[in-house]
PDB file of N, CA, C, O and CB in Angstrom:
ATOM      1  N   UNK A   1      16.308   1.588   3.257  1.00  0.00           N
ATOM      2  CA  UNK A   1      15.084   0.934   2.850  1.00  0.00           C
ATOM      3  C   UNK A   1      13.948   1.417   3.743  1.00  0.00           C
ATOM      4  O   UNK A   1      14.022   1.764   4.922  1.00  0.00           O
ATOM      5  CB  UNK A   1      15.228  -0.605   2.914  1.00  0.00           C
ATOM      6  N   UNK A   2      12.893   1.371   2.955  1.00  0.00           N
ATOM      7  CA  UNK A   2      11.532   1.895   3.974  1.00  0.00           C
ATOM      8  C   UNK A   2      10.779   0.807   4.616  1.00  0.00           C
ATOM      9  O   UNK A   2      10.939  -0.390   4.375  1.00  0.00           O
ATOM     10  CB  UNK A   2      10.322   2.720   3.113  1.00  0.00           C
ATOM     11  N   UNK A   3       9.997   1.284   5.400  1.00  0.00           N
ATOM     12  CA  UNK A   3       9.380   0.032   6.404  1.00  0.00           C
ATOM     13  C   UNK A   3       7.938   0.202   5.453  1.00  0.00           C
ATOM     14  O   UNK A   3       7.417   1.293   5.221  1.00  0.00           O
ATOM     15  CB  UNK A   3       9.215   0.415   8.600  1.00  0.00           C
ATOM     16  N   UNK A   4       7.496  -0.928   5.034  1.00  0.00           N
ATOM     17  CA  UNK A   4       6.814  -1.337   4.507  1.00  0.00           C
ATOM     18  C   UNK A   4       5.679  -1.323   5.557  1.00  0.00           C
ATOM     19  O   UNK A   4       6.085  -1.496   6.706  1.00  0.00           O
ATOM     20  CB  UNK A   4       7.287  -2.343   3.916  1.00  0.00           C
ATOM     21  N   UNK A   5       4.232  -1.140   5.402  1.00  0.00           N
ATOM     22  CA  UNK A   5       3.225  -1.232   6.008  1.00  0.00           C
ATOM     23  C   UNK A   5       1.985  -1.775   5.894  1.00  0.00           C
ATOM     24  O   UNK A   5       1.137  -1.055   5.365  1.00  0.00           O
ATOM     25  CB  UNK A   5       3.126  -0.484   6.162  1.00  0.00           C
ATOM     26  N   UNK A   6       1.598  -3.062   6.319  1.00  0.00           N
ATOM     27  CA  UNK A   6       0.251  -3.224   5.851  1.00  0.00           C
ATOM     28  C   UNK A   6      -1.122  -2.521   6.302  1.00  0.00           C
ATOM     29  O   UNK A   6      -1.275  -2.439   7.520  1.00  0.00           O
ATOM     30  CB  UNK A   6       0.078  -4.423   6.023  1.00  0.00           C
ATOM     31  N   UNK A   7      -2.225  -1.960   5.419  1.00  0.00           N
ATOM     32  CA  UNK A   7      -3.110  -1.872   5.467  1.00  0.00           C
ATOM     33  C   UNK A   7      -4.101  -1.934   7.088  1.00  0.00           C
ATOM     34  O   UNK A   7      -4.621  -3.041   7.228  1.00  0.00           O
ATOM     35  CB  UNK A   7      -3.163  -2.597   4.535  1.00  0.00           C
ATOM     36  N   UNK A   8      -4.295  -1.302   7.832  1.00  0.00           N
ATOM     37  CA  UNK A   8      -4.682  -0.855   8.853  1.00  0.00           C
ATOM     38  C   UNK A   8      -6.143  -2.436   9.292  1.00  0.00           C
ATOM     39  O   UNK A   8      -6.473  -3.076  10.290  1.00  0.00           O
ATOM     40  CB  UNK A   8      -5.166   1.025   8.458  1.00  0.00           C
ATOM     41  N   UNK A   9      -6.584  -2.371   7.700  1.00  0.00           N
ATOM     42  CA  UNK A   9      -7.850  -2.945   7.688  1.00  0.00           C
ATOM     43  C   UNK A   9      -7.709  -4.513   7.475  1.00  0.00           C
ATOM     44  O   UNK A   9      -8.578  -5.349   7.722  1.00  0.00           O
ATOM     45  CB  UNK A   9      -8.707  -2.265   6.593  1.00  0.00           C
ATOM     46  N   UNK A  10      -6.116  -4.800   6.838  1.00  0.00           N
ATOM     47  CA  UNK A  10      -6.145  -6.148   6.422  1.00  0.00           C
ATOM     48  C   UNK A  10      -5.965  -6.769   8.032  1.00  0.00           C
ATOM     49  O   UNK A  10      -5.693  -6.188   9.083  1.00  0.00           O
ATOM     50  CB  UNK A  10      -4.844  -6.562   5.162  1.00  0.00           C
ATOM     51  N   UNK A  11      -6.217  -8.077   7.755  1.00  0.00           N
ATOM     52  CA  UNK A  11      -6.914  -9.139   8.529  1.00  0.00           C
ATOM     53  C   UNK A  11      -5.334 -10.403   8.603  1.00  0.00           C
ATOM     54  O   UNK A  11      -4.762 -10.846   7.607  1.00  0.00           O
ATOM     55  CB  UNK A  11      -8.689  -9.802   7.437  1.00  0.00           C
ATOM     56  N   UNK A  12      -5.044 -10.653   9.782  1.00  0.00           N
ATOM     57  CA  UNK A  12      -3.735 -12.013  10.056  1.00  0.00           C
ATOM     58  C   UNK A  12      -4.200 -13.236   9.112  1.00  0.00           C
ATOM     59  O   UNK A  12      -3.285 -14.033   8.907  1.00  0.00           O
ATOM     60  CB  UNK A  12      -3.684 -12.770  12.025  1.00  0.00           C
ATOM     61  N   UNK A  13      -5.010 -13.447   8.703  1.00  0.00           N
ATOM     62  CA  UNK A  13      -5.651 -14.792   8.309  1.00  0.00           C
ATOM     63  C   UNK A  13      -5.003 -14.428   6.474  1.00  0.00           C
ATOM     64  O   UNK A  13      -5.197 -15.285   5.611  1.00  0.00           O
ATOM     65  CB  UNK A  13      -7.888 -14.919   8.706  1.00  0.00           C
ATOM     66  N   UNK A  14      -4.412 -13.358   6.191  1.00  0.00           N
ATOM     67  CA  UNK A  14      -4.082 -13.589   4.564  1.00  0.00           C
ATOM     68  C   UNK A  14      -5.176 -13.059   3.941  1.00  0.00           C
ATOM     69  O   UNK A  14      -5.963 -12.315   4.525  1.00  0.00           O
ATOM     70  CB  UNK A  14      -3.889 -15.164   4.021  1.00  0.00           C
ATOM     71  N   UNK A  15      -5.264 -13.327   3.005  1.00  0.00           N
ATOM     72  CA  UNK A  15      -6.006 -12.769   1.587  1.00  0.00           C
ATOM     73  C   UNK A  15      -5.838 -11.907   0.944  1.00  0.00           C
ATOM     74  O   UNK A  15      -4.661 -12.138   0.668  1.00  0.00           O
ATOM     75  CB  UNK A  15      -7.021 -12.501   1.555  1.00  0.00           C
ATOM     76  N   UNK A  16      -6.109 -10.855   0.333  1.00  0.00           N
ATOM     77  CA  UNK A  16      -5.755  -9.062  -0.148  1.00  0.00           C
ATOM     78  C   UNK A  16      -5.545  -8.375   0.826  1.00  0.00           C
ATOM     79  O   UNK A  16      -6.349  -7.819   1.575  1.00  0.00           O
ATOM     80  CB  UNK A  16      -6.879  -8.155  -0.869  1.00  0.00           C
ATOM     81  N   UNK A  17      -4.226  -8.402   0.842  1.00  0.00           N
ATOM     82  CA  UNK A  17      -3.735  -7.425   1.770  1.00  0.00           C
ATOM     83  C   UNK A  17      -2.675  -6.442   0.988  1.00  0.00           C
ATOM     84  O   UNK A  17      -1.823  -6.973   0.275  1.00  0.00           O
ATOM     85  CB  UNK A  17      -3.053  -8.198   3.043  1.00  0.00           C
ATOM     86  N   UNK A  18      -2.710  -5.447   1.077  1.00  0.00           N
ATOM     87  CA  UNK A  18      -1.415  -4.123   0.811  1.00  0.00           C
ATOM     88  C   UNK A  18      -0.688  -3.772   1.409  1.00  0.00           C
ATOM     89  O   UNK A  18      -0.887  -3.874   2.619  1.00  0.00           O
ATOM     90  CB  UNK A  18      -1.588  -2.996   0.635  1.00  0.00           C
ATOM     91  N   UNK A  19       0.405  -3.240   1.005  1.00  0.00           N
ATOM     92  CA  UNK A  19       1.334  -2.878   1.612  1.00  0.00           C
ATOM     93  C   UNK A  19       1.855  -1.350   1.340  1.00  0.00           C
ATOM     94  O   UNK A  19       1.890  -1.081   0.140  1.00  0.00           O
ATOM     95  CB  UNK A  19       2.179  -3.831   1.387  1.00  0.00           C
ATOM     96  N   UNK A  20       2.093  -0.740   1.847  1.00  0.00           N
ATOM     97  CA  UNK A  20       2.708   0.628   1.287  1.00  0.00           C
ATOM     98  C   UNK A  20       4.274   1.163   2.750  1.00  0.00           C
ATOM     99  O   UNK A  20       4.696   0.785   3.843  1.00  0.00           O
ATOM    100  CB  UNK A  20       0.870   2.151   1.235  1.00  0.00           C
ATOM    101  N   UNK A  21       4.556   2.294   1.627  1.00  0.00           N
ATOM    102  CA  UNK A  21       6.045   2.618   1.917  1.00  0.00           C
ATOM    103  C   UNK A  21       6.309   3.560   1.309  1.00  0.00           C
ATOM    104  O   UNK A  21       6.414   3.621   0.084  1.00  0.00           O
ATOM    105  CB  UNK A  21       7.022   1.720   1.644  1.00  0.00           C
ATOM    106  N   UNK A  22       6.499   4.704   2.333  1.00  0.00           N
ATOM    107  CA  UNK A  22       7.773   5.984   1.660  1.00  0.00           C
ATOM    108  C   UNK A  22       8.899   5.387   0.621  1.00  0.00           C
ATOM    109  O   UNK A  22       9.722   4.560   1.012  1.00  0.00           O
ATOM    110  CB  UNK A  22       8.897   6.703   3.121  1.00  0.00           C
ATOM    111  N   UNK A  23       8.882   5.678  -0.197  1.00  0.00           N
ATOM    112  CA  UNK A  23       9.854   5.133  -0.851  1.00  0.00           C
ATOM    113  C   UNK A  23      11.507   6.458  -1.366  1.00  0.00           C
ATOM    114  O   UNK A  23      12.686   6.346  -1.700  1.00  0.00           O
ATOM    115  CB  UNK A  23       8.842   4.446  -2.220  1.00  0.00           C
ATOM    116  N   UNK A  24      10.531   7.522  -1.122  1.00  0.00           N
ATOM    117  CA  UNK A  24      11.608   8.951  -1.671  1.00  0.00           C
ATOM    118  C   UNK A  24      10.498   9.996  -0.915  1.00  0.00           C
ATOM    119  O   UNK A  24       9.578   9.544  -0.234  1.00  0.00           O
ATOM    120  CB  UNK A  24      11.855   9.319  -3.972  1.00  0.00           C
ATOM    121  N   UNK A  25      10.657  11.103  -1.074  1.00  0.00           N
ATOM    122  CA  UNK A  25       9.284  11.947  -0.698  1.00  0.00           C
ATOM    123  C   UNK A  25       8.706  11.947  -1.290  1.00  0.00           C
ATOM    124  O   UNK A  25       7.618  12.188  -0.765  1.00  0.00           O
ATOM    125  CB  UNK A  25       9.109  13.027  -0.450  1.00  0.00           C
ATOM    126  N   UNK A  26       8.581  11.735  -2.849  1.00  0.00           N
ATOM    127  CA  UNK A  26       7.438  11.946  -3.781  1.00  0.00           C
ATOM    128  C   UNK A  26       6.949  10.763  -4.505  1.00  0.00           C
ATOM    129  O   UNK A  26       6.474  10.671  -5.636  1.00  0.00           O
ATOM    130  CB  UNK A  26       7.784  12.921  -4.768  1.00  0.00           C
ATOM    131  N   UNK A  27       7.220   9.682  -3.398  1.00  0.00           N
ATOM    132  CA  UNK A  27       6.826   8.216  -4.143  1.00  0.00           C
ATOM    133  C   UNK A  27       6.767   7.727  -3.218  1.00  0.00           C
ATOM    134  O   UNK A  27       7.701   7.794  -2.418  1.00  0.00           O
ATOM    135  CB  UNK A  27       7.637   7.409  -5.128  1.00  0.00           C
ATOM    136  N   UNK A  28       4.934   6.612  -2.803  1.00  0.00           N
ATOM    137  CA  UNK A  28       4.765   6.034  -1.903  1.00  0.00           C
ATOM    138  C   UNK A  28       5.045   4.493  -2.882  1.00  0.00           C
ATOM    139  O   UNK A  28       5.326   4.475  -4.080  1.00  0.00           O
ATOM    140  CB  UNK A  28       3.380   6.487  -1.107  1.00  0.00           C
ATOM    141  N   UNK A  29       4.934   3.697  -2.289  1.00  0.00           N
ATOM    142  CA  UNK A  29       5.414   1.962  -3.194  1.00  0.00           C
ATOM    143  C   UNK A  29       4.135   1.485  -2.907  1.00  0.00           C
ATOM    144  O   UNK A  29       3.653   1.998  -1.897  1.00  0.00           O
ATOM    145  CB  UNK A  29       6.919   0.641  -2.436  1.00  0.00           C
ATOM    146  N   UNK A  30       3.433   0.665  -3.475  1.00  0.00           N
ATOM    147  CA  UNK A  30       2.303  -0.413  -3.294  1.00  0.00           C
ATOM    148  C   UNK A  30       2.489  -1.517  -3.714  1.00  0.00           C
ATOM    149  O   UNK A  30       2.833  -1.661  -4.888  1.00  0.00           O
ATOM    150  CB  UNK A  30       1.182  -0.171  -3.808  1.00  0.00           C
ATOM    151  N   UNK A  31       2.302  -2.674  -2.816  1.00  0.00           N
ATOM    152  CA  UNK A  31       2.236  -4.006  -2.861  1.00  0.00           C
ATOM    153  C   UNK A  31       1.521  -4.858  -2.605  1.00  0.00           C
ATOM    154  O   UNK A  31       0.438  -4.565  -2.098  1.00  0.00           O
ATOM    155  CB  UNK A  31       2.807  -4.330  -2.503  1.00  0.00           C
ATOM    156  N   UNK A  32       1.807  -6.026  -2.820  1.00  0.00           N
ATOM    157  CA  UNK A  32       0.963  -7.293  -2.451  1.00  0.00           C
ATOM    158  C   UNK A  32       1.708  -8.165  -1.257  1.00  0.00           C
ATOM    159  O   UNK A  32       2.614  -8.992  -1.360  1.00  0.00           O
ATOM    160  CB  UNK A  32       0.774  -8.288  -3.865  1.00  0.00           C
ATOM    161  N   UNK A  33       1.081  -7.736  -0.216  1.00  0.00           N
ATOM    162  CA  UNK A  33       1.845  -7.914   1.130  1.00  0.00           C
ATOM    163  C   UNK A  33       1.776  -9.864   0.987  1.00  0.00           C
ATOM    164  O   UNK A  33       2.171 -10.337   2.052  1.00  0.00           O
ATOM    165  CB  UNK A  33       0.771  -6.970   2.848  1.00  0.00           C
ATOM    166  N   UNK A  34       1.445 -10.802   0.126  1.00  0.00           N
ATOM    167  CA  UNK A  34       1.594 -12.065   0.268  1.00  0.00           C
ATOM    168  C   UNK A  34       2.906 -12.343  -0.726  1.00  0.00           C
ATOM    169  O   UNK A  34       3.654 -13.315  -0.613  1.00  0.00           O
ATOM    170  CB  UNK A  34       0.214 -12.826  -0.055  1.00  0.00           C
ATOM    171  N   UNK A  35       3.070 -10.913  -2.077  1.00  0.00           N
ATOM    172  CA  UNK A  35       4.390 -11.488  -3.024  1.00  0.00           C
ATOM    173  C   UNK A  35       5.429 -10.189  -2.594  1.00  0.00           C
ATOM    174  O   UNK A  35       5.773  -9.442  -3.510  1.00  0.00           O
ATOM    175  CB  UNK A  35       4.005 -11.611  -5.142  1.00  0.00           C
ATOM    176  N   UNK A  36       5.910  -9.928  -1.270  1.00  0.00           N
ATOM    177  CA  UNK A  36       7.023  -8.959  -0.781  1.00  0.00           C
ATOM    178  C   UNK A  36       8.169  -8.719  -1.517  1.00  0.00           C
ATOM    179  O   UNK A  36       8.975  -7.880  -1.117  1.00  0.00           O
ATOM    180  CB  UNK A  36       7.520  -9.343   0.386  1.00  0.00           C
ATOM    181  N   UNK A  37       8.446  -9.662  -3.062  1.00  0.00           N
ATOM    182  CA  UNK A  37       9.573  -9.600  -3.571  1.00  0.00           C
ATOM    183  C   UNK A  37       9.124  -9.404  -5.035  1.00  0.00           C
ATOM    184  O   UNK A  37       9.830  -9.134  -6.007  1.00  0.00           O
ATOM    185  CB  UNK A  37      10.450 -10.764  -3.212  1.00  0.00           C
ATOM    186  N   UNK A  38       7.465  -9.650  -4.957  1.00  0.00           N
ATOM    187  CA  UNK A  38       7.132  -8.954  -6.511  1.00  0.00           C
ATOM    188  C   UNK A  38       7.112  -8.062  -6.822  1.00  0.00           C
ATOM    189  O   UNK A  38       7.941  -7.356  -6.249  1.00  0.00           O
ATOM    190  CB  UNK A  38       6.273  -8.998  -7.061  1.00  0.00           C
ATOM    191  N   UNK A  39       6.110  -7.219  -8.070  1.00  0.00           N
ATOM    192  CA  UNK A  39       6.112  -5.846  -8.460  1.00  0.00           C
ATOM    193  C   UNK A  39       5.878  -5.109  -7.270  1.00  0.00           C
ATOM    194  O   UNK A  39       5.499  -5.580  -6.198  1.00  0.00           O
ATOM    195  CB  UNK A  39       5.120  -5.516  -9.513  1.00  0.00           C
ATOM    196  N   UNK A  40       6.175  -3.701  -7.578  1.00  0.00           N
ATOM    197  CA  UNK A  40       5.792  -2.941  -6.646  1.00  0.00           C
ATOM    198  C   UNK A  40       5.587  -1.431  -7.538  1.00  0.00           C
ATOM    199  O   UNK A  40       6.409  -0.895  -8.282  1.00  0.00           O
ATOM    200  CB  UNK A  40       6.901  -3.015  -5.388  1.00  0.00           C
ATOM    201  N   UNK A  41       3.823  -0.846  -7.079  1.00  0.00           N
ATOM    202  CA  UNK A  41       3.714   0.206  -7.442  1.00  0.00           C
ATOM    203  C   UNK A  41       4.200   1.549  -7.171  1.00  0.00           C
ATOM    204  O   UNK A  41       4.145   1.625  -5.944  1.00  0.00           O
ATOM    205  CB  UNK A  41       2.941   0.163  -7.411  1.00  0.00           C
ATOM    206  N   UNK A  42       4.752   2.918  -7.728  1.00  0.00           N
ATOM    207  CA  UNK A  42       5.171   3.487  -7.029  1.00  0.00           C
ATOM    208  C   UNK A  42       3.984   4.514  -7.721  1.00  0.00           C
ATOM    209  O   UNK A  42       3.606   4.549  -8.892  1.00  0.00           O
ATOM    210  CB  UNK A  42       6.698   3.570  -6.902  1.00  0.00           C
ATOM    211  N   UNK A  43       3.492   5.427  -6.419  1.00  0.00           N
ATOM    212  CA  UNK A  43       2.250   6.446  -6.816  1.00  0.00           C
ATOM    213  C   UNK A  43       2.798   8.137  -6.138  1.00  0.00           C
ATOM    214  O   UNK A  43       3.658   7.987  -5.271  1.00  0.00           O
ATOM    215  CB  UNK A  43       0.455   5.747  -5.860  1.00  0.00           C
ATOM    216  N   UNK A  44       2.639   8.781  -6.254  1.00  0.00           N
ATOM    217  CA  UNK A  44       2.481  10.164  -5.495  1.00  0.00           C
ATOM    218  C   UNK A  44       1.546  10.027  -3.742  1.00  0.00           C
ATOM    219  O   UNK A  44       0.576   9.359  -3.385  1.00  0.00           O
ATOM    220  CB  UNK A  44       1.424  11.274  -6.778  1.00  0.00           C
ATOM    221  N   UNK A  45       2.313  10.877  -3.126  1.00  0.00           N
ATOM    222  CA  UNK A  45       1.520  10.686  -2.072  1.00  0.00           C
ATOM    223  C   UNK A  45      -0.090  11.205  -2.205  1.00  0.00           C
ATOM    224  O   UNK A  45      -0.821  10.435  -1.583  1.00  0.00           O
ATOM    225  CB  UNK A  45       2.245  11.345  -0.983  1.00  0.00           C
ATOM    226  N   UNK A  46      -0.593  11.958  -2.646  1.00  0.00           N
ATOM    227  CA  UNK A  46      -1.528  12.914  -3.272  1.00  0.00           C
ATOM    228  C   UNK A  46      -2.183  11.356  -3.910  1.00  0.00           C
ATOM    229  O   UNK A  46      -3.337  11.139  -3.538  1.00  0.00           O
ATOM    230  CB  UNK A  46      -0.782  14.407  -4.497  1.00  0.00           C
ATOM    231  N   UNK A  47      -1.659  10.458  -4.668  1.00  0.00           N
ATOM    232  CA  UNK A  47      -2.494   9.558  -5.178  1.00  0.00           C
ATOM    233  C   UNK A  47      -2.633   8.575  -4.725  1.00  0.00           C
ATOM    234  O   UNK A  47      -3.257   7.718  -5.351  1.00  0.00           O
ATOM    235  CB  UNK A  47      -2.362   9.317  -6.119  1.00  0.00           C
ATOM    236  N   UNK A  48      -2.021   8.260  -3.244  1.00  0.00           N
ATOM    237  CA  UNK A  48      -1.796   6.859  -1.907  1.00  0.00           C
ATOM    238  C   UNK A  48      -3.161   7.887  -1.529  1.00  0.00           C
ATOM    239  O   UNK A  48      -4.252   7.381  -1.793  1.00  0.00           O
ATOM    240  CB  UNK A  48       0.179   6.621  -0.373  1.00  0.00           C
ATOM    241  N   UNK A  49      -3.172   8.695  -1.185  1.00  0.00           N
ATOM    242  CA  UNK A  49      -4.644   9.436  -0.213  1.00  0.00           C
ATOM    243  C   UNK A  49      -5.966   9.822  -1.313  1.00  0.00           C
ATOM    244  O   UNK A  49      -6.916  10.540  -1.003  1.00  0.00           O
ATOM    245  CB  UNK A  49      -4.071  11.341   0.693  1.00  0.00           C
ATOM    246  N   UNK A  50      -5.822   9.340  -2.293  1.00  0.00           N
ATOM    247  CA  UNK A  50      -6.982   9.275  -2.573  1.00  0.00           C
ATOM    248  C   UNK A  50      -7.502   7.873  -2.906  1.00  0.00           C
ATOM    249  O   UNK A  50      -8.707   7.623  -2.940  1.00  0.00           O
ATOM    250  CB  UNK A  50      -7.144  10.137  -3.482  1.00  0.00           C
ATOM    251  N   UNK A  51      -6.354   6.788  -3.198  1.00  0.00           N
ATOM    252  CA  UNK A  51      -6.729   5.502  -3.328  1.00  0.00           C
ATOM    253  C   UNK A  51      -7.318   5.031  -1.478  1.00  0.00           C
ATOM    254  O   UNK A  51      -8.313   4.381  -1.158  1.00  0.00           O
ATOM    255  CB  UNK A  51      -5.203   4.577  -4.064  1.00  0.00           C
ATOM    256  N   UNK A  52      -6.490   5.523  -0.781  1.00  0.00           N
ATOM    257  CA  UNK A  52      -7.108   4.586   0.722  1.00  0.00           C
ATOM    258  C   UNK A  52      -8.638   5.733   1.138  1.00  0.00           C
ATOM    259  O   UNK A  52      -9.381   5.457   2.081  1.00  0.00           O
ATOM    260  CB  UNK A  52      -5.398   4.623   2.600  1.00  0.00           C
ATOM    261  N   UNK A  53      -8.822   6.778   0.384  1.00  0.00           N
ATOM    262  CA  UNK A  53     -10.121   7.768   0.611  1.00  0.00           C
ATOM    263  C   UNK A  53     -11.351   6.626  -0.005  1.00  0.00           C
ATOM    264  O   UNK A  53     -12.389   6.288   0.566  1.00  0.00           O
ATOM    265  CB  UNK A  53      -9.991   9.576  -0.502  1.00  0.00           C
ATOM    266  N   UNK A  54     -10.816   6.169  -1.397  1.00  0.00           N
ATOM    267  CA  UNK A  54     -11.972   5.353  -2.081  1.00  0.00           C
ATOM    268  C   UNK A  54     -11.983   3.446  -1.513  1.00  0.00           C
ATOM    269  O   UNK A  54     -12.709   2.480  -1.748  1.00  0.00           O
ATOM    270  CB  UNK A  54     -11.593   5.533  -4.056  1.00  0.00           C
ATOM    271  N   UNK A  55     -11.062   3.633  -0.901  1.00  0.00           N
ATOM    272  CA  UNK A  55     -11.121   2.330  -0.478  1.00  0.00           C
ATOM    273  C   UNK A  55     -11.947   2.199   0.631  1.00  0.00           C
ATOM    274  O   UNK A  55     -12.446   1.075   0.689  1.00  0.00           O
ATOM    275  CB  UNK A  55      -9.898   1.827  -0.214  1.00  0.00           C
ATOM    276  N   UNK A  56     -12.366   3.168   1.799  1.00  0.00           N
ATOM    277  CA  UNK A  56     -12.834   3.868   2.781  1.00  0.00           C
ATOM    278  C   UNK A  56     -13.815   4.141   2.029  1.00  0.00           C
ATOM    279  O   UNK A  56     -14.577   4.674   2.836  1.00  0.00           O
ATOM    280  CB  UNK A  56     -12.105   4.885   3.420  1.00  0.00           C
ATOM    281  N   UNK A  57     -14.394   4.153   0.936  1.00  0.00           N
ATOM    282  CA  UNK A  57     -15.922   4.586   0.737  1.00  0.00           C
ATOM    283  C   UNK A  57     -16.287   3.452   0.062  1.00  0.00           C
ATOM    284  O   UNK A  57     -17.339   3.689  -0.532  1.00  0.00           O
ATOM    285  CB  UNK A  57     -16.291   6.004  -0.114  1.00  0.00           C
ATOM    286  N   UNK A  58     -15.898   2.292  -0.133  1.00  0.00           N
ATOM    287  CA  UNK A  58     -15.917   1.177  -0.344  1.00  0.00           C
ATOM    288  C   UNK A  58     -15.944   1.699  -1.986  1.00  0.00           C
ATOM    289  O   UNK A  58     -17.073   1.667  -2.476  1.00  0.00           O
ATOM    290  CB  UNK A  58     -17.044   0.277   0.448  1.00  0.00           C
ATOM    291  N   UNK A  59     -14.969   2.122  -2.794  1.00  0.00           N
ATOM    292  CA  UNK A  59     -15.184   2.397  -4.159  1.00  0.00           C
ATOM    293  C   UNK A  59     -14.040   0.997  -4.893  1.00  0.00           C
ATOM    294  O   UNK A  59     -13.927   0.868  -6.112  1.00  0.00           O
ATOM    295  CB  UNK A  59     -14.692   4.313  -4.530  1.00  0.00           C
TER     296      UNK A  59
END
C-alpha cells in the first residue's frame, strides 16, 4: 500500500484537504483526506503536476 499524502498547503483545522499517492508508476490516487475510505481518483503523474501547477496559480 502507498503512503498517502496530504497537500503541503492544507491546514490541521480540516476543510478541503487532498490527498495523493503513488499508487503503480503510472497512477497517482486522489482523495478527500476527511472520507480516507471513499472514492479515490486515479490520474497520470503528468496529470497530478499539472493539477497542483493550477492549483498554485490559484486556477
Amino acid at each position: 500500500m502507498s503512503e498517502w499524502r496530504k497537500a503541503s498547503r492544507s491546514g490541521s483545522e480540516g476543510g478541503d484537504c487532498v490527498e495523493l499517492a503513488r499508487l503503480h508508476p503510472e497512477v497517482v490516487g486522489v482523495r478527500d483526506s476527511k472520507d480516507p475510505e471513499g472514492p479515490q481518483l486515479g490520474i497520470t503523474p503528468a496529470a497530478a503536476r499539472g493539477l497542483a501547477e493550477a492549483l498554485r496559480a490559484g486556477e
